[in-house]
C-alpha positions in Angstrom: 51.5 119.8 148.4 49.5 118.1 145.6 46.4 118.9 147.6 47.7 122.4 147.0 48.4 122.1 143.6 45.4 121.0 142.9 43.5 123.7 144.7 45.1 126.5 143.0 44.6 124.5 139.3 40.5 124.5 140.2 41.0 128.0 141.3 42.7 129.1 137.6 40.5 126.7 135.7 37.3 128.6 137.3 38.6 132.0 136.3 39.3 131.1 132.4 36.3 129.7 132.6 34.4 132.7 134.0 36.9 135.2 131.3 35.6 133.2 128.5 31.7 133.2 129.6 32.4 136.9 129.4 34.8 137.2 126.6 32.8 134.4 124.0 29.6 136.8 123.6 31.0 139.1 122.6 32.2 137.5 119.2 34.6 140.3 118.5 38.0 138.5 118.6 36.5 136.0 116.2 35.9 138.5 112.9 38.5 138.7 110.7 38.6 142.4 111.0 39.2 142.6 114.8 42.9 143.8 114.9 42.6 146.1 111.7 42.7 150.1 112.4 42.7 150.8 108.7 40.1 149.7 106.1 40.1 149.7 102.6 36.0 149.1 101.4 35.7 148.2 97.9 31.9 147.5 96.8 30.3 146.8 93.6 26.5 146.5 92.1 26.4 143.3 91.5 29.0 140.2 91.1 29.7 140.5 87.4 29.5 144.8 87.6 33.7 145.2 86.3 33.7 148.8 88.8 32.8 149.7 92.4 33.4 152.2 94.7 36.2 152.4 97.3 36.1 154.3 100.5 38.6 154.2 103.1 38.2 153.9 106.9 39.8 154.6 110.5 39.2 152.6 113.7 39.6 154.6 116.8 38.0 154.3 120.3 34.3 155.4 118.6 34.8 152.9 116.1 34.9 152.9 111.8 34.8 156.4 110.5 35.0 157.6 107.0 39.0 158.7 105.6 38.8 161.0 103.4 36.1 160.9 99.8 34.9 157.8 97.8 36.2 157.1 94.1 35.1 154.9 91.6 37.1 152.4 90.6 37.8 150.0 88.2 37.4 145.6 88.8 38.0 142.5 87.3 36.3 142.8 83.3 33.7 139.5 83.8 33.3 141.3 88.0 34.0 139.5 91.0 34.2 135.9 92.8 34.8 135.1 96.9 38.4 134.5 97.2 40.6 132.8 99.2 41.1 135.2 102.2 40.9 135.9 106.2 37.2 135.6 105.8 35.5 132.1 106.2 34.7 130.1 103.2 31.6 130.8 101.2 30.1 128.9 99.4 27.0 131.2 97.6 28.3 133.1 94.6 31.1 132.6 92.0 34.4 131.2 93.1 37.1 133.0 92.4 39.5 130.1 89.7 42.9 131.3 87.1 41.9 133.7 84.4 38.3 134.0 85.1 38.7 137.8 85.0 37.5 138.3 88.4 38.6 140.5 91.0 38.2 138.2 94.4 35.9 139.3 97.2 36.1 138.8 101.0 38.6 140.3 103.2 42.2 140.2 102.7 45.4 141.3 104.5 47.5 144.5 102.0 50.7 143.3 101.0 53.9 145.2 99.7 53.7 148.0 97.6 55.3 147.8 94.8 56.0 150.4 91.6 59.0 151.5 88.9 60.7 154.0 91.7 63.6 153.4 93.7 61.8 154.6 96.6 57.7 155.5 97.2 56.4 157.9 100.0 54.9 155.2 102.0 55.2 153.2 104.9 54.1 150.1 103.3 56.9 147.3 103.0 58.3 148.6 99.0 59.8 146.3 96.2 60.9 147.9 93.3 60.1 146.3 90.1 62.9 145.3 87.7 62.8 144.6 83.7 62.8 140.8 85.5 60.6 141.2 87.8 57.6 138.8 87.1 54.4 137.6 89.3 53.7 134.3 88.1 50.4 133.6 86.9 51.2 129.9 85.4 49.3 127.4 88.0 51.4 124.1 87.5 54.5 126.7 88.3 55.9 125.8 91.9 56.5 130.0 92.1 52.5 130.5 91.5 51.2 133.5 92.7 54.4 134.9 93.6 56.8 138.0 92.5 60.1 136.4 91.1 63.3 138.0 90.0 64.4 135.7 86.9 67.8 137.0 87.7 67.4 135.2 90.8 64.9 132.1 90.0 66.2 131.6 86.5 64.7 132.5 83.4 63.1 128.8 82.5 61.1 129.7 85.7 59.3 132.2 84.4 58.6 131.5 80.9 54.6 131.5 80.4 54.0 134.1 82.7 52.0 137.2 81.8 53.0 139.2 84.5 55.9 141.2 83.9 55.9 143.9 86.8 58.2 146.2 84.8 55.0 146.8 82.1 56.5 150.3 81.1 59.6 148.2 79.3 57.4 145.1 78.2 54.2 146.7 77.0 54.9 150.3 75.1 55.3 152.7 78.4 52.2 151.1 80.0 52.2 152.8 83.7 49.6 150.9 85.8 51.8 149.1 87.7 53.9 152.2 88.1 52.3 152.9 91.8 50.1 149.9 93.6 49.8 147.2 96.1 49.3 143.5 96.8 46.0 141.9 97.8 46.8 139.2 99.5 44.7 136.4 97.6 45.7 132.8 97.9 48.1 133.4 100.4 48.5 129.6 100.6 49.2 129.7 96.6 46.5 127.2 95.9 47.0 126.2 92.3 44.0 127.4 89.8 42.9 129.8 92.7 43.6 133.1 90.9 47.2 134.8 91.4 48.6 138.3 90.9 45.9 140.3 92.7 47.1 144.2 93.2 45.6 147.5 93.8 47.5 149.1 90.6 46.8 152.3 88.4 44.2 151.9 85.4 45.4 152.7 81.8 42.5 155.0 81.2 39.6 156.2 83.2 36.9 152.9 83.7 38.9 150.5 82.1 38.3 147.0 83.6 41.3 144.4 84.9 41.9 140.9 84.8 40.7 140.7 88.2 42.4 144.0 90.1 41.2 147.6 91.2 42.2 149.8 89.5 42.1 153.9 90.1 43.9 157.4 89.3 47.1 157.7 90.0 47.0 160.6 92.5 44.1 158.2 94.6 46.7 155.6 95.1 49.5 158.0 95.9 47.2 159.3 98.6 46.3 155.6 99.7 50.1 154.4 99.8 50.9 157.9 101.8 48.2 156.9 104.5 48.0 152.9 104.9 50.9 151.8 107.4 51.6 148.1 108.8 51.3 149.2 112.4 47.4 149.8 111.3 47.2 146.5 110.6 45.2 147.5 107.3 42.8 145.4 105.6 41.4 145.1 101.9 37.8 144.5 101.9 36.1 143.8 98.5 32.0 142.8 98.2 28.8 143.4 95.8 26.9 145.9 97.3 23.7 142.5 98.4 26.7 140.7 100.4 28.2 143.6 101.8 24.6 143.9 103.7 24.3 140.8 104.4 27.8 140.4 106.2 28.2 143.4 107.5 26.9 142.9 111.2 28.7 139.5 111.6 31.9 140.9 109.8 31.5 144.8 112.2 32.0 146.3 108.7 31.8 149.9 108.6 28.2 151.7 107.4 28.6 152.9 104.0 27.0 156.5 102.8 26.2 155.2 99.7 26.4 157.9 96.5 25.9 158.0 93.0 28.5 155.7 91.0 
């Protein structure tokens, strides 16, 4: 029996070994986009250019095609800075730290949308912002980088944040966080990292962030109607020289670039 045993274990051993000869070349499993079927492609001129252009994509058995038109949009004021993502750590180009004013670039999985309605026409995961609904922004907070209810975590837990989600009721009607999304930057929380990333509405047209993207309002109803978890969508953001340079080791889609 052990003779046996140890037959059969060669016999399996051989075969993994032989599935992962074939399987290792290929490289596909190992990019951080390999499961995604939806793609959201933010890229920019340069990394301190505070707009880009986003275009969204499909995966099906052909591979990445274009969803629907390109829009401009609007980025961090001072640009952009590799963030803490699914891609691997870079080490060439601005790092993205707290109130640098940069939107963070890599690839990063979409979070829950959130907005001032009850209820959104997506299939997104939805949180509803509240007059105490707060992201906190403060790094020595043990809640940083996080969405808080004070009615829940206390109001001492969020003093010194910035973020109230509710901006309508804190900041004179202001609607940009009326419709949008989370970018899931930092997901570990890393303290100083950068926090409160989001896909959210822009003020006026062009109008750089703190370090989100920012677009028309009927873009990002259009993007919430489309993205859905089973897609496993992702949120890609890169100046236009690193989106070249990754894009065969990452299988990011080919861009038809246009005017900005």
């Amino acid at each position: 029996m052990p003779t046996l045993f140890r037959s059969t274990a060669r016999r399996l051993l051989s075969s993994l070994a032989c599935l992962l000869v074939l399987v290792a070349p290929m490289g596909f499993a190992a990019t951080p986009l390999h499961d995604a079927r939806q793609l959201i492609v933010v890229t920019s001129p340069s990394w301190d250019a505070p707009s880009g252009r986003l275009q969204a994509f499909e995966r099906s058995g052909s591979g990445w095609t274009a969803h629907g038109e390109g829009f401009n949009v609007s980025l961090g004021r001072t640009g952009s800075a590799w963030g803490i993502g699914l891609h691997p750590l870079q080490n060439d180009g601005p790092q993205k730290q707290e109130g640098d004013g940069r939107s963070p670039a890599g690839i990063f999985n979409i979070g829950p949308a959130f907005g001032y309605a009850d209820h959104i026409g997506s299939a997104l995961p939805y949180q509803p912002m509240l007059a105490s609904s707060y992201c906190m922004d403060v790094p020595a907070s043990p809640l940083y980088n996080r969405i808080v209810d004070a009615t829940q975590v206390g109001t001492d837990a969020v003093k010194g944040s910035t973020e109230a989600m509710r901006l309508d009721l804190h900041n004179n009607g202001d609607l940009r966080y009326r419709e949008g999304f989370v970018i899931e930057h930092n997901p570990a929380n890393v303290a100083g990292q950068g926090s409160c990333i989001f896909a959210h509405l822009w003020r006026k047209p062009g109008e750089a962030t703190a370090g989100c993207t920012a677009m028309e309002p009927q873009q990002m109803t259009a993007l919430l109607a489309w993205l859905t978890p089973t897609a496993k969508p992702l949120f890609v953001l890169l100046p236009d020289a690193e989106y070249t340079r990754l894009q065969r080791d990452w299988q990011l889609p080919a861009l038809a670039h246009s005017a900005r």
